[in-house]
N, C-alpha and C positions, 0 to 999 in steps of 0.2 A: 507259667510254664516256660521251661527255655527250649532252646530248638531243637534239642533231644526229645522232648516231651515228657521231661522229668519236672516235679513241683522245682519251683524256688521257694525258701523259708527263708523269711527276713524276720532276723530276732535283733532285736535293741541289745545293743554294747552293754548298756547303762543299766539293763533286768537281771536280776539274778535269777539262775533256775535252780529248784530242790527238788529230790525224789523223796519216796519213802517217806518213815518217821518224819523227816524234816521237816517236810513240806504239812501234815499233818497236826505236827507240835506248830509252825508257827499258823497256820488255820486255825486250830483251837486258839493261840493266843489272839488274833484280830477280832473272832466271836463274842473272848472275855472282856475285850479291851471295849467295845462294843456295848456290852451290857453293863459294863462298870459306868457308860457315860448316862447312861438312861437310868441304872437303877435307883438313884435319888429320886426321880420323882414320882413312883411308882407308890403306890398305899395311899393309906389314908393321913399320911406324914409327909406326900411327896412334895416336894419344894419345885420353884421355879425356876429355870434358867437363863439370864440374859447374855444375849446373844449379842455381839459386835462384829459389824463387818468393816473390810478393809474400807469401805466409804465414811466409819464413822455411825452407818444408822444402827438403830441398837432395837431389839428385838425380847418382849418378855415375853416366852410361853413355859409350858408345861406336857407341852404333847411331845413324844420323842419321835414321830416321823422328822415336825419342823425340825428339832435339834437336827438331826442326823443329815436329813437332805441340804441344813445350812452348811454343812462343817466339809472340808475339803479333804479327802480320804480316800489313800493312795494303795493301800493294801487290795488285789482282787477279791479277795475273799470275804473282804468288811465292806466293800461295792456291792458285792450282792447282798447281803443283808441288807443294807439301806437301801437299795431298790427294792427291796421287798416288803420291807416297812411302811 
C-alpha cells in the first residue's frame, strides 16, 4: 500500500493482459496444446516419450504427469493443468 492507503499493482512490462473472448480463446488453446502433448500415449497404442534435459540426461517414460512437470510451460493456464496432473 502507499501512504494514501491505496493498493499498489505492480504488473510486468513484458505480460500481456486479454479480456473477454480473448483471454478465453487463448485458454482453450493452452488446454489443446496440453492434451495434444499427452494424447499419444494414451490407449492401448500409447507410445513413449524421451525426454532430454538441458544437462543432456535423457528420460523414457510414458506417464504424462512426468512429461508435463519435465517440460518448461509458460502459459498460466497450461500451469495449472500440469499442477494438477
Amino acid at each position: 500500500m502507499d501512504k494514501g492507503g491505496q493498493p499498489v499493482f505492480i504488473i510486468d512490462p513484458r505480460k500481456e493482459q486479454t479480456k473477454g473472448r480473448d483471454t478465453l480463446s487463448m485458454n482453450i488453446a493452452a488446454a489443446k496444446a496440453v492434451a495434444n502433448i499427452v494424447k499419444s500415449i494414451l490407449g492401448p497404442r500409447g507410445m513413449d516419450k524421451m525426454l532430454v534435459n538441458p544437462l543432456g540426461d535423457i528420460t523414457i517414460t510414458n506417464d504424462g504427469a512426468t512429461i508435463l512437470h519435465d517440460m518448461d510451460i509458460e502459459h498460466p493456464t497450461a500451469k495449472m493443468i500440469v499442477e494438477v496432473a
